[in-house]
C-alpha positions as CSV (number, residue, x, y, z in Angstrom):
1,X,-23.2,32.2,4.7
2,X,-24.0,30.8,1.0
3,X,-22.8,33.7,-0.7
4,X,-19.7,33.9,1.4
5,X,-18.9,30.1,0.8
6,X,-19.4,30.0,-2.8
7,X,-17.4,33.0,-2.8
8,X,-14.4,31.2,-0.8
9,X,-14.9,28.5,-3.1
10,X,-14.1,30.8,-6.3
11,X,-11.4,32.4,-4.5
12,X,-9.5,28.7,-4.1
13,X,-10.4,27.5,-6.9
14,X,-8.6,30.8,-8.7
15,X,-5.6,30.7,-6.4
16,X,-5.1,26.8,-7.1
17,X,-5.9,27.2,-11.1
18,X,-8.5,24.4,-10.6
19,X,-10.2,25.3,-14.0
20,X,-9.8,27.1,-17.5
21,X,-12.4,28.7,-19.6
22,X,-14.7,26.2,-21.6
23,X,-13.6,23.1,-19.6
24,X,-15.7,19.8,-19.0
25,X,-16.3,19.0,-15.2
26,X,-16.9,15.7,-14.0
27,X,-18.4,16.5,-10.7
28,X,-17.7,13.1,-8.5
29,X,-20.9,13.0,-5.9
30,X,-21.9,10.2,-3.6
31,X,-24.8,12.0,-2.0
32,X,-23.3,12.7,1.2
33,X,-22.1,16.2,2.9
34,X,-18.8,16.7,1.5
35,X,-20.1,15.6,-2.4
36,X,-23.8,18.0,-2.4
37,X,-21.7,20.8,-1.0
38,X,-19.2,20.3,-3.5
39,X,-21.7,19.9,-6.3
40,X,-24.0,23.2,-5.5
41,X,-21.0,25.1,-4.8
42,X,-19.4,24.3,-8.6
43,X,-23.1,24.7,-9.8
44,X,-23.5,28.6,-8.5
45,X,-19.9,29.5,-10.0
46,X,-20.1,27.5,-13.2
47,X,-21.3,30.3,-15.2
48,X,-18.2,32.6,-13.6
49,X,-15.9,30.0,-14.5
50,X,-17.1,29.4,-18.1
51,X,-17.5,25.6,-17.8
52,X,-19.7,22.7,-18.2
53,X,-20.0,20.7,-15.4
54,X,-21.1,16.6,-15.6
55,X,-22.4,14.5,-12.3
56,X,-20.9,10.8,-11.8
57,X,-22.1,8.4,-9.3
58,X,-21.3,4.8,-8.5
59,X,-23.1,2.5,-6.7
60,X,-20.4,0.1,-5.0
61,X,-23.5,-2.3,-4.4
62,X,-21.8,-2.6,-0.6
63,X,-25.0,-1.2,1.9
64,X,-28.9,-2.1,1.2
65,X,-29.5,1.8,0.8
66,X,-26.9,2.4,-1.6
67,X,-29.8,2.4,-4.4
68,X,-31.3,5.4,-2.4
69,X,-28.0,6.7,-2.9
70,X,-28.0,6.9,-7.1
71,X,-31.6,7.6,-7.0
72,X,-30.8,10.9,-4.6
73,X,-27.8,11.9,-6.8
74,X,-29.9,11.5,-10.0
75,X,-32.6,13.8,-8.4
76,X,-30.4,16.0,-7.5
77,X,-28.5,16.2,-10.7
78,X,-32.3,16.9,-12.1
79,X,-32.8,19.7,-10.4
80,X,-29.7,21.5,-11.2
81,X,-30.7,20.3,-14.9
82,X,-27.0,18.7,-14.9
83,X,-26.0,15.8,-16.9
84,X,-25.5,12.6,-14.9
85,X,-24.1,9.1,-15.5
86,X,-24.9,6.9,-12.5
87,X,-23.3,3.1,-13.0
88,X,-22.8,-0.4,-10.6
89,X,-20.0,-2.0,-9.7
90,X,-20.2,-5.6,-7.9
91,X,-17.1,-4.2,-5.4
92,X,-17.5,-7.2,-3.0
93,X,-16.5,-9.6,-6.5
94,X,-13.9,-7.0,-7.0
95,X,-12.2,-7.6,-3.6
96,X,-12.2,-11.0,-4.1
97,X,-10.3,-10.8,-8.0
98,X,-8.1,-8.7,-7.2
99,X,-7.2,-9.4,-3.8
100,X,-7.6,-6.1,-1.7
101,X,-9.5,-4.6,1.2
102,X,-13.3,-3.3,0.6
103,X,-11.5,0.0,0.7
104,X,-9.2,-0.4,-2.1
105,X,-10.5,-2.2,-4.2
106,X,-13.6,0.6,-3.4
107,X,-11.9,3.1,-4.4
108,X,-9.8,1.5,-7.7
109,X,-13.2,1.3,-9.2
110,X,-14.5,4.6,-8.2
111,X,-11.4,6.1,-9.9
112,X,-11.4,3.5,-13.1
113,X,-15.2,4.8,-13.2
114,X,-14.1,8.6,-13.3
115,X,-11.9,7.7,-16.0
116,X,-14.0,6.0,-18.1
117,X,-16.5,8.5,-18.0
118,X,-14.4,11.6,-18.1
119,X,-12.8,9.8,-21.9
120,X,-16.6,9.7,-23.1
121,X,-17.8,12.9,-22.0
122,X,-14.1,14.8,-22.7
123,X,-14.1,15.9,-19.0
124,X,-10.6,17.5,-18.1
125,X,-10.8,17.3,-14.4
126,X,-12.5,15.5,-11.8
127,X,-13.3,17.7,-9.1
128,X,-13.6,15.8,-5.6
129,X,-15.1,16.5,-2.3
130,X,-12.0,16.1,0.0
131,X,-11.4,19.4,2.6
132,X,-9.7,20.3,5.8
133,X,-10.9,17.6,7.9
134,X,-10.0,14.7,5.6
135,X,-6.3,16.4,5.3
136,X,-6.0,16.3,9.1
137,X,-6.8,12.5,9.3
138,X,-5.2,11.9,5.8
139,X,-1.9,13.2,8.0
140,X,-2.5,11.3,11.1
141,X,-3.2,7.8,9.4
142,X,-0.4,8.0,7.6
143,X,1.9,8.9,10.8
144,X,0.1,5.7,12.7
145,X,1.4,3.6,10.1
146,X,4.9,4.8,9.7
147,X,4.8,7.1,6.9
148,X,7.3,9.5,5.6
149,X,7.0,12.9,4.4
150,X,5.4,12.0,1.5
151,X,2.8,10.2,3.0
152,X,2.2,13.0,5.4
153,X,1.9,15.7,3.3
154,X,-1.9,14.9,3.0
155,X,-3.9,15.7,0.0
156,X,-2.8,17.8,-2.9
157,X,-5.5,20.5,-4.6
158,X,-5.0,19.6,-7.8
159,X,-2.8,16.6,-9.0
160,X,-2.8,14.1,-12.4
161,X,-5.3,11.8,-12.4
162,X,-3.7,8.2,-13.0
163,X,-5.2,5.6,-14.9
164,X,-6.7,2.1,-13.6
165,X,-8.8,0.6,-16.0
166,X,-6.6,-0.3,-18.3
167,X,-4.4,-2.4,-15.6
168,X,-7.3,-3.7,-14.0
169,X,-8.0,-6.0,-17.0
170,X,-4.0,-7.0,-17.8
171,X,-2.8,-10.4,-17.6
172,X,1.0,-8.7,-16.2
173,X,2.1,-9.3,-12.9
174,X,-0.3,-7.6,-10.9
175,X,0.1,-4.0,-12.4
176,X,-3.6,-3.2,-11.3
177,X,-3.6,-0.5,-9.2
178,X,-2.1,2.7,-10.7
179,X,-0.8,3.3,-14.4
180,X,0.0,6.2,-16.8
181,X,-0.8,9.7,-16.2
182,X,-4.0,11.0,-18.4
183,X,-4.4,14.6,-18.9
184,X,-7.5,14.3,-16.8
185,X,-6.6,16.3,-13.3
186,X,-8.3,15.5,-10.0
187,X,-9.1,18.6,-8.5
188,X,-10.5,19.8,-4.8
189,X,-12.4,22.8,-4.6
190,X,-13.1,22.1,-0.7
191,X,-9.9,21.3,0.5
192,X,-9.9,24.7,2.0
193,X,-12.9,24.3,3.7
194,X,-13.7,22.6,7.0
195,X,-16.9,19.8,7.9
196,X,-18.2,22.4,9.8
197,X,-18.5,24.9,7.2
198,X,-19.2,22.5,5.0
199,X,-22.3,21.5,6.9
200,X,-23.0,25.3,7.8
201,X,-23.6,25.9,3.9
202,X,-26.0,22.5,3.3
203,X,-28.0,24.1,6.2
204,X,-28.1,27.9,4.9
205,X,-29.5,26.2,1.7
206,X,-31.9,24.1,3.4
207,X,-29.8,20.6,1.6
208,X,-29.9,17.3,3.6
209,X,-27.3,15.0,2.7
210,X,-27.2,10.8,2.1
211,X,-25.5,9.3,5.3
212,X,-23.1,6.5,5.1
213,X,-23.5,4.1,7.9
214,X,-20.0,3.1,7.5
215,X,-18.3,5.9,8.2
216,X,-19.2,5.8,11.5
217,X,-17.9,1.6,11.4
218,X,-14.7,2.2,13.8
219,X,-13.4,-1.0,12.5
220,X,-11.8,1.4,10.0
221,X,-8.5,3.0,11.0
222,X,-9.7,6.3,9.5
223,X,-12.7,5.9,11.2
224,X,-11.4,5.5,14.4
225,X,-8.9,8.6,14.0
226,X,-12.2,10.4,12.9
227,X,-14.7,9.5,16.0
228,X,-11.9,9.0,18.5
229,X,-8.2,10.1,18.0
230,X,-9.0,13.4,16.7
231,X,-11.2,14.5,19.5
232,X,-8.9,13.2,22.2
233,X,-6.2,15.5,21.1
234,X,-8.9,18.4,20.5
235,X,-9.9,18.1,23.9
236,X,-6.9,17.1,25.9
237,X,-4.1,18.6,23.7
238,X,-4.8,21.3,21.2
239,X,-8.2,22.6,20.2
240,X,-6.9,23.5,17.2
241,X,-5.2,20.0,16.2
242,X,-7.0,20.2,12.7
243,X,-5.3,23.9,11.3
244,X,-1.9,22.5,13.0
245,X,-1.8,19.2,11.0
246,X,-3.1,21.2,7.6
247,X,-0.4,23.7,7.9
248,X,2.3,20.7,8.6
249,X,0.7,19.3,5.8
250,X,1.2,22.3,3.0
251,X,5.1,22.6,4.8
252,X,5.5,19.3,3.8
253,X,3.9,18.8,0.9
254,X,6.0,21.9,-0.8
255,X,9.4,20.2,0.7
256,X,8.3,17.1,-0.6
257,X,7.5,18.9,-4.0
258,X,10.9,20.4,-4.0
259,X,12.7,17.1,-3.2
260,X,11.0,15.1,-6.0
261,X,12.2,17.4,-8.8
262,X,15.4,16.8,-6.9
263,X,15.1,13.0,-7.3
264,X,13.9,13.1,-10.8
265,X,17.4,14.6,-12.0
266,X,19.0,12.4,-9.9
267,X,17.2,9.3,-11.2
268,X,18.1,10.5,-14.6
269,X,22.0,11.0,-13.7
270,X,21.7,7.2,-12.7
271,X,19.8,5.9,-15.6
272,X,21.5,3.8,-18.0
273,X,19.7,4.5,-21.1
274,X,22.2,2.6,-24.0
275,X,19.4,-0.1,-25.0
276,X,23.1,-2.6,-26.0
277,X,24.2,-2.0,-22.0
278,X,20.6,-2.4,-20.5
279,X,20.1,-5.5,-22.8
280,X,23.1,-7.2,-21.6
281,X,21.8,-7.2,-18.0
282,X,18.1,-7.5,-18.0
283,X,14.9,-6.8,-20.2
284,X,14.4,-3.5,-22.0
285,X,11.4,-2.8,-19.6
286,X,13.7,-2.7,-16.7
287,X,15.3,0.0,-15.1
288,X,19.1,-0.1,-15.2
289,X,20.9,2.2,-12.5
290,X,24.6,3.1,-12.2
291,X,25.7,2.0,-8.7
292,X,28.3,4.8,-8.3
293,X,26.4,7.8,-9.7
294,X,23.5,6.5,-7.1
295,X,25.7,6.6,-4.0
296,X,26.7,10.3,-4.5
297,X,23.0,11.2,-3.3
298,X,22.0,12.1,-0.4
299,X,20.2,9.1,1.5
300,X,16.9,11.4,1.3
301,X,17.0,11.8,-2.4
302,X,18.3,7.6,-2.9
303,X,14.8,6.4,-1.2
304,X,13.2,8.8,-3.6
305,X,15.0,7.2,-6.7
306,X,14.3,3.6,-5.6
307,X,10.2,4.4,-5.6
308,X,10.7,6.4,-8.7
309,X,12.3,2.8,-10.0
310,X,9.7,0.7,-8.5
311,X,6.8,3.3,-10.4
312,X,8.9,3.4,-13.5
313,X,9.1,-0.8,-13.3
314,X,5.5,-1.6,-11.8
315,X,3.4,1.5,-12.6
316,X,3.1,1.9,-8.9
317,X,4.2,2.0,-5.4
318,X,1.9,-1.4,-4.7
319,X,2.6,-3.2,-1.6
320,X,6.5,-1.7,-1.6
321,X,7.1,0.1,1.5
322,X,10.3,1.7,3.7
323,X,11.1,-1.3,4.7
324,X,12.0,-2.7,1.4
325,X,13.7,0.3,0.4
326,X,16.2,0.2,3.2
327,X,16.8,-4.0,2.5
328,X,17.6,-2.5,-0.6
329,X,20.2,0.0,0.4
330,X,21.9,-2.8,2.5
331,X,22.3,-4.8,-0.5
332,X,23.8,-1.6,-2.6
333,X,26.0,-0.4,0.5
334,X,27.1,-4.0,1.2
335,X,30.2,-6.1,0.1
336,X,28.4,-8.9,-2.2
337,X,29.0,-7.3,-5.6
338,X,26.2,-10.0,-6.9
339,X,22.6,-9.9,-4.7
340,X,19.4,-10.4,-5.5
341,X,16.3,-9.3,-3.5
342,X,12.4,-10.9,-4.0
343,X,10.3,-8.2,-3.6
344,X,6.3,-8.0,-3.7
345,X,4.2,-8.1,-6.8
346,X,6.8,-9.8,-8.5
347,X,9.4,-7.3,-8.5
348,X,12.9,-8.4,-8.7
349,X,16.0,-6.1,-7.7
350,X,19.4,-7.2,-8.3
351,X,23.0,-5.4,-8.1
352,X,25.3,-6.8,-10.6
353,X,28.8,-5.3,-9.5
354,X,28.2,-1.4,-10.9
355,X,24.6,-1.7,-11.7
356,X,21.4,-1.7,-9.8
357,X,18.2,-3.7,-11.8
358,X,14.7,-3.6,-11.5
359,X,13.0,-5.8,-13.5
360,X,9.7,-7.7,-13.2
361,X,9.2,-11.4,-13.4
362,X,6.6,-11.8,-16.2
363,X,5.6,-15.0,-15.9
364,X,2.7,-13.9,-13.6
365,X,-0.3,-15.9,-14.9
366,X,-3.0,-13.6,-14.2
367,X,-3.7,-9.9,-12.7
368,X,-4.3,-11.3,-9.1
369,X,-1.7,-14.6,-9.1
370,X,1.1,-13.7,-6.7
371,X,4.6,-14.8,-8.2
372,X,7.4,-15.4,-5.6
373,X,10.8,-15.6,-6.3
374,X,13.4,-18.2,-4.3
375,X,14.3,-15.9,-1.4
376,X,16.7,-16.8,1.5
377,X,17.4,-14.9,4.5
378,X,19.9,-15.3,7.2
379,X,17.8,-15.3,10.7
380,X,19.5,-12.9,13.6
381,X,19.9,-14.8,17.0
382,X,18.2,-12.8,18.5
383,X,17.1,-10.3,16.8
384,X,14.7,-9.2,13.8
385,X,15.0,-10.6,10.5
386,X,12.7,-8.4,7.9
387,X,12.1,-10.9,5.1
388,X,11.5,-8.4,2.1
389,X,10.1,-10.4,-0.5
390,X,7.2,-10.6,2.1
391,X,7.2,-7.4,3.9
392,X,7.1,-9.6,7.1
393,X,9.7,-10.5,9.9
394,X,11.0,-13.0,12.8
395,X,12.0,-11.8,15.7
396,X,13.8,-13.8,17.7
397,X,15.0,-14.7,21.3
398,X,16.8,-16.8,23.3
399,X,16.6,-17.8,26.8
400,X,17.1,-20.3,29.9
401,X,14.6,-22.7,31.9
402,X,15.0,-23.0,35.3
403,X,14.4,-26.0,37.3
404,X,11.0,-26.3,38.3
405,X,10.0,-23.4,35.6
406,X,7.1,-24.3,33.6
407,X,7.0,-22.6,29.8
408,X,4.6,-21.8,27.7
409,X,4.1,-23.5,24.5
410,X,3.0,-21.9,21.1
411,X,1.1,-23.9,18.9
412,X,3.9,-23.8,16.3
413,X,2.1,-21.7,13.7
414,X,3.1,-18.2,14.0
415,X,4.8,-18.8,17.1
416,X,7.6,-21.6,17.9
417,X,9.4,-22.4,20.6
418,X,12.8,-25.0,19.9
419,X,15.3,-26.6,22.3
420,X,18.8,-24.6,21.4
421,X,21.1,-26.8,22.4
422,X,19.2,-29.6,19.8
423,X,19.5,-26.7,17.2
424,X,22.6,-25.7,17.7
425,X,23.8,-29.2,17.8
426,X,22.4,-30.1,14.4
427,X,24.3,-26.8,13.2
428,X,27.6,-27.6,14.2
429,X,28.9,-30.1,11.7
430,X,27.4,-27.4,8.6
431,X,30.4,-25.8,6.9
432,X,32.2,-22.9,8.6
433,X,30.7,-20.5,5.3
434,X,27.3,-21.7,6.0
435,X,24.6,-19.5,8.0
436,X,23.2,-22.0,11.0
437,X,19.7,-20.7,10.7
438,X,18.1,-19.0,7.2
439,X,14.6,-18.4,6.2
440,X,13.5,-19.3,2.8
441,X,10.3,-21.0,0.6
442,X,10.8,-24.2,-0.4
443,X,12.9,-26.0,-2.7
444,X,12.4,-29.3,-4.8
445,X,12.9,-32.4,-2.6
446,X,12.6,-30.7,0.7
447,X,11.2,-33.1,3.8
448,X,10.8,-32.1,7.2
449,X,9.3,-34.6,10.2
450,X,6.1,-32.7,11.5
451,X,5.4,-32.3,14.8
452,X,3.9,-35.5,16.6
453,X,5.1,-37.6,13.6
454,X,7.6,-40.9,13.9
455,X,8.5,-40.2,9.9
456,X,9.6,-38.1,7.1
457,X,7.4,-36.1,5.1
458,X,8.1,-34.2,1.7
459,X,6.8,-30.4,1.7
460,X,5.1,-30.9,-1.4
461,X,2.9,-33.8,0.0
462,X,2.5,-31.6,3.4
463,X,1.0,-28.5,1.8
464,X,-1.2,-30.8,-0.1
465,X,-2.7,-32.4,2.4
466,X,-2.8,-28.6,4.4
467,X,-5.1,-27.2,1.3
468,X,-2.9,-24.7,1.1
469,X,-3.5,-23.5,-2.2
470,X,-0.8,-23.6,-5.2
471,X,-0.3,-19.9,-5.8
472,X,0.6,-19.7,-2.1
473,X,2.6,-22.5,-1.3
474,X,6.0,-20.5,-2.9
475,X,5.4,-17.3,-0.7
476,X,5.5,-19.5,2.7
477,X,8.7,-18.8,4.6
478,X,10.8,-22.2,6.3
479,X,12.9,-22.0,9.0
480,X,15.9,-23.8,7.3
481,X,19.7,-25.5,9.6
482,X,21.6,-26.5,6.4
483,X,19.0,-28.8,4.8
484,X,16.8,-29.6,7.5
485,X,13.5,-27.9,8.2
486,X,12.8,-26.8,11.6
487,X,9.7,-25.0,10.8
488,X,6.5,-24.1,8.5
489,X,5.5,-20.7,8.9
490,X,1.5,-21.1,9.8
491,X,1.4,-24.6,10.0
492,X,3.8,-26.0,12.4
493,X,7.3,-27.2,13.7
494,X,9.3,-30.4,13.8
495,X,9.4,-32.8,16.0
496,X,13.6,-33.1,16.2
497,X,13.6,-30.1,17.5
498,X,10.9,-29.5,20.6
499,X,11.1,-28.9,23.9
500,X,11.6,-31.2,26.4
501,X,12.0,-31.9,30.0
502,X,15.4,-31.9,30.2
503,X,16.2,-28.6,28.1
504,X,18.1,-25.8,29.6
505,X,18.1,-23.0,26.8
506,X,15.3,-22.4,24.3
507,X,15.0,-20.2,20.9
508,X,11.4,-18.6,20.8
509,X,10.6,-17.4,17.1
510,X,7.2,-15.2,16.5
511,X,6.5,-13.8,12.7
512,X,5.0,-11.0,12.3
513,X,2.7,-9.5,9.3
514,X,-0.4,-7.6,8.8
515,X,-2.6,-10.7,9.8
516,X,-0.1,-11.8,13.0
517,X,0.9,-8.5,14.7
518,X,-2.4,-7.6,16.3
């Protein structure tokens, strides 16, 4: 079984032009399965492929045994008399300063790590453990969470390695997560192996792997499609569920190869490059796109040119998703020939009558300080309002009490409940070209009576005695009739406006995000 793995091994690696003659390796290991088998595989062939290879570990200082961890790379990195660079991270401070999940910011480190030490070392590539198995749930988490094709074409074999530690240190507008492309490539000599082959060749060598509590922590999403999704459809659907979503994987990962080059012409045939032209409208940072040449493509190649805007403008995809692409296509397709949209991670689009902008809003403080723009949306009733520059929405309903009917009453944070006839009353003297209902942050000056309160109260004065901290106060949404404030998303209502004994017809409002919708 060794010789007929390493040998499997060689044969991808060739197919896939993983590695050249003389190059430097930077073998990434964490001491479990995937990582030794990866690391003795390279270390039998690296004499057939003429290069050097280099061990990395980091120690996310996140489990009490993940000292045991570096101490069981460096061992094993001794034994195959194989350079090693082991370093700490403090990724629980890391979460916190740059505002992301364990997993995220996990893994920006891990990468910004590679990095560094492939620049001091001169490694080429960084060759990484994933294979079959990671593809399959790789595709799977991505269709859970709505992905398109390019999310679900799963995980490359060799693809540019992008910086992060240069952005993780910037004082931009949150331009932390990805950057330029280095010449380092991330390569996969296992991706076209399985865990169980991979755990057949630890055996034949007599190699016990680190295990990683965590991964067995269904509180993950990957976790749970690992231990629980995955086997339900093995069992009750198709045995082979794992080669299925690999082969829809390469299918879609060479469409989705195909269609970028597409988009990448196209986003050039849209480009205005004259510096005088792109000066009048915006900075010279920003991308400038011709509204007409734009709508001549295809609406699968336009999604594909507003991401390659958002990279070319942020360095990344960050927290932009399908949703904001399509608000943005409504603004392009609609009749306003002046629109702007606040988007996340202070990105700003705009359409000024034949062009299309992306620019960012550098006044961004610090790496982690969310900048919002003034946004305003007009709320469907009923319906679903998506407020972009949040990646959130409002649904809405209406409905009618019955006598005798008793109704359930939200506490007025994320949920809210109004008497209709009350609101549409207060609507009725606004100007015909005024929108009843809008959602927006707040402006200077606004007031709103609170819930359970005789009085006034400004906003300003409200938030402060909330705590809600300063950063965050411009990123909360209102529910706004003309210049009255109805409600305070996450806090609570106003009192004008609630139910009451003798109402017939109610407006129920829930928002939803990341934190509401479970």
């Amino acid at each position: 079984m060794t010789a007929d793995f390493v040998r499997q091994m060689h044969r991808f690696i060739l197919r896939h032009a993983m590695i050249k003659n003389g190059e430097t390796v930077l073998v990434a290991v964490s001491g479990g399965a995937d990582s030794l088998a990866l690391l003795y595989g390279l270390h039998a062939l690296r004499s057939q492929l003429d290069c050097q290879l280099h061990v990395a570990h980091l120690n996310h200082c996140l489990r009490l045994d993940a000292d045991a961890d570096a101490d069981f790379v460096q061992q094993q990195a001794a034994y195959l008399e194989l350079p090693c660079t082991i370093q700490s991270t403090d990724v629980p401070h890391l979460v916190k300063q740059w505002k992301l999940s364990v997993e995220t910011a996990a893994r920006k480190a891990r990468y910004q790590f590679y990095e560094e030490v492939s620049t001091q070392i001169g490694a080429t590539k960084v060759a990484l453990g994933h294979h079959q198995d990671d593809t399959a749930e790789t595709v799977l988490m991505n269709l859970v969470r709505g992905s398109g094709s390019t999310g679900m074409k799963g995980i490359p074999p060799v693809r540019n390695f992008r910086s992060f530690g240069a952005a993780c240190n910037a004082g931009g507008p949150t331009r932390y997560w990805e950057g330029a492309e280095l010449a380092v490539k991330s390569i996969r000599p296992l991706a076209g192996f399985t865990r169980k082959q991979i755990e057949t060749f630890l055996a034949s060598k007599g190699l016990v792997s680190r295990h990683d509590s965590t991964n067995m922590d269904t509180r993950y999403l990957r976790n749970r499609i690992r231990h629980e999704l995955i086997p339900k459809l093995e069992s009750d659907y198709n045995p082979n569920i794992k080669v299925g979503l690999n082969r829809t994987a390469d299918v879609l990962s060479a469409e989705s190869e195909y269609l970028d080059t597409v988009a990448q012409e196209a986003f050039e045939t849209c480009r205005v490059r004259d510096p005088d032209r792109v000066k009048a409208l915006a900075t010279l940072e920003s991308v400038v796109l011709d509204r007409e040449k734009f709508q001549q493509f295809h609406i699968a190649v336009q999604r594909r040119v507003l991401r390659l805007s958002f990279f070319e403008t942020l360095g990344s995809m960050g927290d932009l998703y399908f949703s904001h692409c399509e608000a943005i296509l409504n603004l392009i397709e609609g009749s306003a020939p002046n629109a702007a949209l606040a988007l996340p991670n202070s990105l700003r689009f705009r359409r000024v009558y034949q062009y299309l902008i992306f620019e960012v809003n550098t006044s961004s403080r610090s790496s982690f300080t969310i900048e919002t723009e003034s946004f305003a949306y007009p709320l469907a009733v009923p319906g679903k309002t998506f407020i972009a520059a949040l990646n959130t929405e409002i649904r809405a309903e209406l409905g009618d009490i019955r006598s005798g009917e008793t109704l359930r009453l939200p506490d007025g944070k994320y949920e809210a409940i109004f008497d209709y006839e009350k609101v549409k009353r207060a609507f009725a003297d606004l100007p015909s070209e005024t929108f009843p209902l809008t959602v927006r942050n707040r402006l200077r000056g606004d007031r709103f009576q609170p819930y359970g309160m005789r009085g006034t109260k400004k906003i300003k004065d409200f938030m402060i005695d909330a705590k809600v901290p300063r950063y965050e106060r411009d990123r909360i949404p209102m529910l706004i009739c003309g210049d009255t404030v109805l409600w305070i998303v996450g806090y609570t209502t106003s009192d004008p406006f609630k139910i009451h004994f003798g109402t017939r017809q109610y407006l129920y409002l829930r928002y939803v995000s990341d934190k509401t919708s479970s």
